[in-house]
C-alpha positions in Angstrom: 111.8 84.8 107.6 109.9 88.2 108.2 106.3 88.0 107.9 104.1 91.3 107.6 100.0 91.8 108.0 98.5 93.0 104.4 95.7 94.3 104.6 94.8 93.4 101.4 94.8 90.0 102.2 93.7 90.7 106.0 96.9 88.1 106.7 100.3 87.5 107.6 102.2 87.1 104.8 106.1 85.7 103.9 107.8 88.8 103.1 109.6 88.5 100.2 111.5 91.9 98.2 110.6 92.4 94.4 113.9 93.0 93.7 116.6 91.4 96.1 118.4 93.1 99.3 116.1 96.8 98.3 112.5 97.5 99.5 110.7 100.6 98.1 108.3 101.8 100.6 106.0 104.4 100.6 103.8 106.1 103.6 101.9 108.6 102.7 102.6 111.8 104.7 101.5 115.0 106.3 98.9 117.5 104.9 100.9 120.6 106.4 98.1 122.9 107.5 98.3 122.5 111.0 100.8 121.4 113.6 101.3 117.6 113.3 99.4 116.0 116.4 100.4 112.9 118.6 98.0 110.5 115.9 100.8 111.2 113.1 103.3 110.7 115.6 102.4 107.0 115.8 101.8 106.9 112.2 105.4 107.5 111.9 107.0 106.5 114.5 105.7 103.0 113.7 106.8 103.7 109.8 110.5 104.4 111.4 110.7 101.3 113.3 110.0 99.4 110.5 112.5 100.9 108.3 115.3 100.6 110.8 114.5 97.0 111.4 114.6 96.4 108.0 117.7 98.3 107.5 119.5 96.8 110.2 118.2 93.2 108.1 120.1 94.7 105.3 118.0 95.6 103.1 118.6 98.6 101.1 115.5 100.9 102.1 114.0 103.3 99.6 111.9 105.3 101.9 109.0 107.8 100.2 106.6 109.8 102.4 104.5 112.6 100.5 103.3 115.9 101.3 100.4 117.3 100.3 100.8 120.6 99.8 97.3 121.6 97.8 94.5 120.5 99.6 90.4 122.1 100.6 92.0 122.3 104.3 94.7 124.1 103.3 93.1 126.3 101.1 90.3 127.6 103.8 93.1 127.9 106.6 95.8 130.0 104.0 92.0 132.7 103.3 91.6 132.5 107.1 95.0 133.3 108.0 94.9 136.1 104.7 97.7 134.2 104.1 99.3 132.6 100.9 99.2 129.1 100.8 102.7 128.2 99.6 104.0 130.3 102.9 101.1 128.2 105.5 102.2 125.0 104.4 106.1 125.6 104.1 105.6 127.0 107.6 103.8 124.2 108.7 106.3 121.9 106.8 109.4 123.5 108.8 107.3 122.9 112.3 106.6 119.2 110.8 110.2 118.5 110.1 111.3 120.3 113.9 108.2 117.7 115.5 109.9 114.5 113.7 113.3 115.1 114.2 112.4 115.5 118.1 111.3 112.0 118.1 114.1 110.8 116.2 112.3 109.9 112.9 114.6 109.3 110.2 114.1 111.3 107.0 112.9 109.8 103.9 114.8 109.5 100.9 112.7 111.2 98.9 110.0 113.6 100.5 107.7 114.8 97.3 105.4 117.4 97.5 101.9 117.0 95.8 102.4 120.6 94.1 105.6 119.3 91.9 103.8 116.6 90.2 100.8 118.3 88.8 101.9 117.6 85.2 102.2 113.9 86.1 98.4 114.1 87.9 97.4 115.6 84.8 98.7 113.1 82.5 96.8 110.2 84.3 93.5 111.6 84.9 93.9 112.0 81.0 94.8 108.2 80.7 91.9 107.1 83.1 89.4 109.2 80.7 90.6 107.1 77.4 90.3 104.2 79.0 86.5 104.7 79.9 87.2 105.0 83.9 86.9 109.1 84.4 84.8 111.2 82.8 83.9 115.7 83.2 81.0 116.4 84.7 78.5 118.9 84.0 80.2 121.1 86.7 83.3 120.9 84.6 85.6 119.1 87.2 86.8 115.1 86.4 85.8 112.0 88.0 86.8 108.2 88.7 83.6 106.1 87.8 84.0 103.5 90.3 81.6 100.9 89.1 84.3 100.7 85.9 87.2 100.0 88.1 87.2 95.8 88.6 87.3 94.5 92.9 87.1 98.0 93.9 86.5 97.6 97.6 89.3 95.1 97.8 91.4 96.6 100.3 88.6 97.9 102.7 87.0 94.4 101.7 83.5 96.0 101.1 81.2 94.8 98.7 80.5 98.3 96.1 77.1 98.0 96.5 77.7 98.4 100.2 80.4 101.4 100.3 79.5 104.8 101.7 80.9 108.3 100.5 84.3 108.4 102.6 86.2 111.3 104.0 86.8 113.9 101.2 84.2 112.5 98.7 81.4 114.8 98.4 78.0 113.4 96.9 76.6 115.8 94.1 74.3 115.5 91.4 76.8 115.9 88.9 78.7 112.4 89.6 77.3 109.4 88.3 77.2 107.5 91.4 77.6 108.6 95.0 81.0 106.8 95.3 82.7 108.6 92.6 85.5 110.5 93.5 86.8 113.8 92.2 90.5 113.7 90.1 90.3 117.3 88.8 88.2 120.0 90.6 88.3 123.8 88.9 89.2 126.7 91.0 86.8 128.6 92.5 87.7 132.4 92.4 91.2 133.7 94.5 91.9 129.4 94.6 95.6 128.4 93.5 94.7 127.0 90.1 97.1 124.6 87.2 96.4 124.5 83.7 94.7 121.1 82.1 93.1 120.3 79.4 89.4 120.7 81.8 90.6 124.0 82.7 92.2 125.7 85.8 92.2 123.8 89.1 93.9 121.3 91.2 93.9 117.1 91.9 91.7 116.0 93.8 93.1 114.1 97.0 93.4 110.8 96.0 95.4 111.2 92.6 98.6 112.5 93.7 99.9 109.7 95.9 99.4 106.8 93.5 101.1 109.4 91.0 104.2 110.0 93.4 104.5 106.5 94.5 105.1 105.3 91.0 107.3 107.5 89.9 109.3 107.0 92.6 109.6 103.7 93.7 107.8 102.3 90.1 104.4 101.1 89.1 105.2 97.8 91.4 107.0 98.0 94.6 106.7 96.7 98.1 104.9 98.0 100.8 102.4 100.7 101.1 101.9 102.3 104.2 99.6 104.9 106.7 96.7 105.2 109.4 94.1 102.9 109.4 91.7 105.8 108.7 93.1 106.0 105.1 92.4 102.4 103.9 88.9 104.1 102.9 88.6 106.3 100.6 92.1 106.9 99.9 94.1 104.1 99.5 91.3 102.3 98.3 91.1 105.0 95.3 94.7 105.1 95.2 94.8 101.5 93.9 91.7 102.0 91.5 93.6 104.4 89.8 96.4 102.1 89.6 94.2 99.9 88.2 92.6 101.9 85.7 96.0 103.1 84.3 98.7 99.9 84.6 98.7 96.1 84.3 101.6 96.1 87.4 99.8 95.2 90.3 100.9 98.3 92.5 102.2 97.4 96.1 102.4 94.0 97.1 101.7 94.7 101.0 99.7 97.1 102.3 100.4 98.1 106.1 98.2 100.6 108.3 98.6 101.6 111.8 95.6 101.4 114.6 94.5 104.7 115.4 95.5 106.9 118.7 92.7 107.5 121.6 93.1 110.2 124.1 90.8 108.4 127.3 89.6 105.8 125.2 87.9 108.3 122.8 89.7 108.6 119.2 92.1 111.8 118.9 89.6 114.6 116.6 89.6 118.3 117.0 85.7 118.2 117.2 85.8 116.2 120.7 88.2 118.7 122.1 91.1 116.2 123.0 93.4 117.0 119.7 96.8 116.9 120.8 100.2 118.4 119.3 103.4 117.0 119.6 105.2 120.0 120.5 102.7 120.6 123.3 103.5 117.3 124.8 107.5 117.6 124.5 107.0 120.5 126.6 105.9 118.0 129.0 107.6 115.2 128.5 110.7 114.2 127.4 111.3 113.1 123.5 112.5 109.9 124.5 109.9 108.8 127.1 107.2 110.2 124.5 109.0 107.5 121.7 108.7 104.7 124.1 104.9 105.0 124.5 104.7 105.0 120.9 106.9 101.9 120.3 105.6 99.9 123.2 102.5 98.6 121.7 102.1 96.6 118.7 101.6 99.4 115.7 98.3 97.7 114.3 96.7 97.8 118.2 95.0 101.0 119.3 97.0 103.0 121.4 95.2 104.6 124.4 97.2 108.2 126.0 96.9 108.9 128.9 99.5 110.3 132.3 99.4 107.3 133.0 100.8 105.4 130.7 103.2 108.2 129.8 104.9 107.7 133.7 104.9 103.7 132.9 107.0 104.5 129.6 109.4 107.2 131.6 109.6 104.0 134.2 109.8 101.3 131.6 113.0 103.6 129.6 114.5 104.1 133.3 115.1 100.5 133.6 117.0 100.4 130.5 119.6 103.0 130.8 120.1 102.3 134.2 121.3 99.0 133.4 123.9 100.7 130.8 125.3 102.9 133.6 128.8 102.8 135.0 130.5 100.3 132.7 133.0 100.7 130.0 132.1 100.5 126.2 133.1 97.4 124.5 132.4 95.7 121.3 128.6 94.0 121.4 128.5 90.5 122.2 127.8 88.2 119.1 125.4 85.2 118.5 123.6 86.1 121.3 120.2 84.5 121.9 119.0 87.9 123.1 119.7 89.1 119.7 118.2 86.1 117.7 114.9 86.4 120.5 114.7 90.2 119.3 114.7 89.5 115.8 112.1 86.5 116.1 109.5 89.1 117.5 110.6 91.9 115.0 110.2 89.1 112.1 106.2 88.6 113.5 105.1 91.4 112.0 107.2 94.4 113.4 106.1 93.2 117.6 107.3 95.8 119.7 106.0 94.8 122.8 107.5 91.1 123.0 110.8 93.0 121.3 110.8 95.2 124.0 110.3 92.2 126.4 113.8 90.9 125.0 115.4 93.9 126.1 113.9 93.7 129.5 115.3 90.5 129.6 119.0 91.5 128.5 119.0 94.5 131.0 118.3 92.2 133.7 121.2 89.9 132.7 123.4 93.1 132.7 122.8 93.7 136.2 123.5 90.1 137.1 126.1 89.8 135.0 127.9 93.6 136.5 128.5 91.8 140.1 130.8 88.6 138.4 132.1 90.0 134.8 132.4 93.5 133.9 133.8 93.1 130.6 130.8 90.4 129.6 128.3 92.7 131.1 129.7 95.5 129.2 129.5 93.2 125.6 125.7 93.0 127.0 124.8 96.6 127.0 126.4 97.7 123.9 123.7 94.5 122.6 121.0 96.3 124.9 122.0 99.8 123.2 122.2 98.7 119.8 118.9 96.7 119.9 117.2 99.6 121.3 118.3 101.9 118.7 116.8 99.1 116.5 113.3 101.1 118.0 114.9 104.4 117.8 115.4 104.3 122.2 118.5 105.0 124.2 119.8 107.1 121.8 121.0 109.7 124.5 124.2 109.7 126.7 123.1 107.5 130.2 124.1 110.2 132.1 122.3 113.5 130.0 119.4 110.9 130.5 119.3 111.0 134.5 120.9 114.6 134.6 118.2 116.3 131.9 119.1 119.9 131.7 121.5 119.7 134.5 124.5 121.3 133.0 124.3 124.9 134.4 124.2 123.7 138.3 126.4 120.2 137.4 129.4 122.0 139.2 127.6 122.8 142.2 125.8 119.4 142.6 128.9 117.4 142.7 130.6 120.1 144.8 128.0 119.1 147.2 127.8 115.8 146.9 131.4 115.7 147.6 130.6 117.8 150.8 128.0 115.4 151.5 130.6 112.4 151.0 133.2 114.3 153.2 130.2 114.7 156.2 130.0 111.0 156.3 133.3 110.5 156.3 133.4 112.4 159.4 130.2 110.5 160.7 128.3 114.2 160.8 125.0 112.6 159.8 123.3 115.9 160.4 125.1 117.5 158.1 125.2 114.9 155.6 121.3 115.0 155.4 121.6 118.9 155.3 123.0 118.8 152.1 120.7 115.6 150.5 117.5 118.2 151.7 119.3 121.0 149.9 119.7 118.5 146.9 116.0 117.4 146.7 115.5 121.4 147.1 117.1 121.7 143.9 115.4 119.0 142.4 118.0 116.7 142.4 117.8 112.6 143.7 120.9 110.9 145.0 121.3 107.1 145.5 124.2 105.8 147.5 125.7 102.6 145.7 129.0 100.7 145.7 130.4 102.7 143.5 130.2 106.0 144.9 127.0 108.2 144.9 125.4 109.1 141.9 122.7 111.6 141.2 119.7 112.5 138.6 116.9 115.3 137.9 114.0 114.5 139.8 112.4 116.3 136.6 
């Protein structure tokens, strides 16, 4: 039985679909400004593995992530950039989409964008002002009066009394009470700007998710999902909306990943150590990047550094090494490797001890390789389909150890084969010639019973 950590409930709880064999799951996305950086990498590279695994369980996965399109952020960079802002953010949208597909995220099933469901915004911050929780300030724009909404502070568990202003919120003297938070603001001049019954403006923020959520997925579905820094304000205003519009109770688990530190500081632009993903895969491969985002538990933090990067290139070595040089067979079935993997996934999504399983099965493989090829080959198609479970070894072995090797493939085997023939002829000289004028090239060799094989020293 799968358990998952709610934050709500700041426990592990049985999970257990609303409606049987589907989950509707909903993590809320990018706000495409910018390029996406290595802290929304984890976000959703954590998001992905929990989809697969849940797919590979069965389960038919509804899969929602947002994005916000209309945002302050967006607006200032678009008049910076003298640029409009429906071209910044599908610009920043189509670098987003190249970033994810690199690491090998799956795409949602539905991918909304804030902008579409203005009318549906509208129509709720109209239903929150009947029911006595919003109300138009004297500067025009619309607000959520916390203090009406019942447990607000559930999810952040925070007393109300005890709550600061969050990211976003901005404390005026036209709100009612310093945690207020804005659901219609009016354009300013040259904004983008929507008709409403308040007059031209946008959403604020925190409306359009809860909006999009529920229309998509329904007023109660299973598992809401995103960084830790969203838990307050924005989730936590998400489900006060919810609450100030519907009787359904909204998700049933709320999941939020630990946040990415670069040195033991927390990724921000302000400290200098912001960090794109397409800077880093021009420095490390896609693969060895998704391994050092899988390999620790998505709740933990997750410290970058060189380090670490060269354990996960090391760690992923390991793995397709033992997939090398043997036929491809059916897996094996009813393996306890299998049932071990799915025991750690079932604990809350645990990468690291399902990762620890693999370990385990690659080391088999080898031992296995020297008595019963066939058996060992049953093993790695298990390794490769488990792994793929975590969205690894999803290359060809050999494009793995040979990166980028294609142009001078020819002329590396033509001289390993001259290297072969030197000691044949016991020309040791000459064989070491050629393995200097490999590593020249940038190319390891390794000598092994079955012939010699060879890999980028990239």
């Amino acid at each position: 039985m799968m358990h998952i950590f709610n934050t709500l409930s700041k426990q592990k709880e049985k999970f257990q679909a609303i409606q049987a064999g589907k989950v509707g799951i909903y993590i809320c996305g990018v706000t495409v400004y910018d390029y996406c950086h290595l802290g929304h990498a984890r976000t959703y590279t954590s998001a992905d593995v929990m989809i697969r695994y849940l797919r590979s369980q069965g389960y038919d996965v509804n899969y929602v992530r947002n994005i916000t399109d209309i945002d302050d952020k967006i607006i200032k960079r678009a008049a910076e950039n003298n640029e409009d802002f429906k071209q910044l953010t599908q610009r920043f949208t189509q670098a987003m989409h190249e970033d994810f597909a690199a690491l090998y995220l799956l795409p949602p099933n539905e991918e909304p964008r804030a902008t579409d469901f203005i009318p549906q915004m509208i129509t709720l911050i109209a239903q929150m002002i009947t029911n006595g929780h919003a109300y138009v300030a004297s500067n025009g724009d619309v607000y959520c009066e916390v203090r009406s909404i019942p447990d607000y502070g559930c999810l952040s568990h925070h007393d109300i009394d005890q709550l600061e202003s969050g990211a976003r919120v901005e404390i005026a003297d036209v709100k009612r009470d310093p945690l207020d938070f804005v659901l219609w603001k009016l354009a300013k001049p040259d904004e983008p700007w929507w008709d409403s019954p308040w007059g031209k403006g946008r959403p604020g923020w925190h409306t359009e998710c809860v909006v999009m959520s529920r229309t998509l997925l329904g007023s109660h579905f299973d598992i809401h999902g995103g960084g830790r820094d969203l838990i307050f304000p924005h989730h936590e205003n998400e489900i006060a909306q919810a609450r100030a519009t519907e009787t359904a109770p909204f998700a049933n688990i709320w999941v939020h990943g630990g946040f990415l530190q670069i040195a033991k500081e927390k990724m921000s632009k302000s400290l200098g150590n912001f960090v794109t993903i397409r800077d880093l895969l021009k420095e490390h491969s896609k693969e060895v990047l998704r391994y050092f985002l899988v390999a620790s538990h998505y709740r933990s933090p997750l410290i970058y550094t060189p380090d670490a990067i060269q354990q996960a290139k090391q760690s992923l070595t390991r793995l397709y090494t033992a997939l090398r040089f043997l036929p491809v067979l059916e897996k094996i079935e009813q393996s306890p490797f299998e049932t071990a993997f799915n025991e750690a996934m079932d604990d809350d999504f645990n990468t690291p001890i399902a990762l620890s399983v693999l370990f385990e099965l690659a080391h088999e493989i080898q031992r296995l390789r020297e008595k019963d090829v066939a058996l060992a080959a049953q093993h790695a198609a298990l390794l490769k389909h488990l792994a793929q479970i975590l969205g690894l070894l999803q290359e060809e072995v050999e494009s793995f150890f040979q990166p980028g090797a294609t142009t001078d493939a020819a002329k590396i085997e033509t001289l390993i084969a001259e290297r072969q023939q030197a000691r044949k002829e016991k020309n040791w000289a000459e064989a070491d010639r050629i393995r200097q004028t490999l590593a020249e090239m940038n190319v390891l060799i390794e000598d092994t019973a079955n012939g010699t094989t060879w890999k980028s020293g990239a």
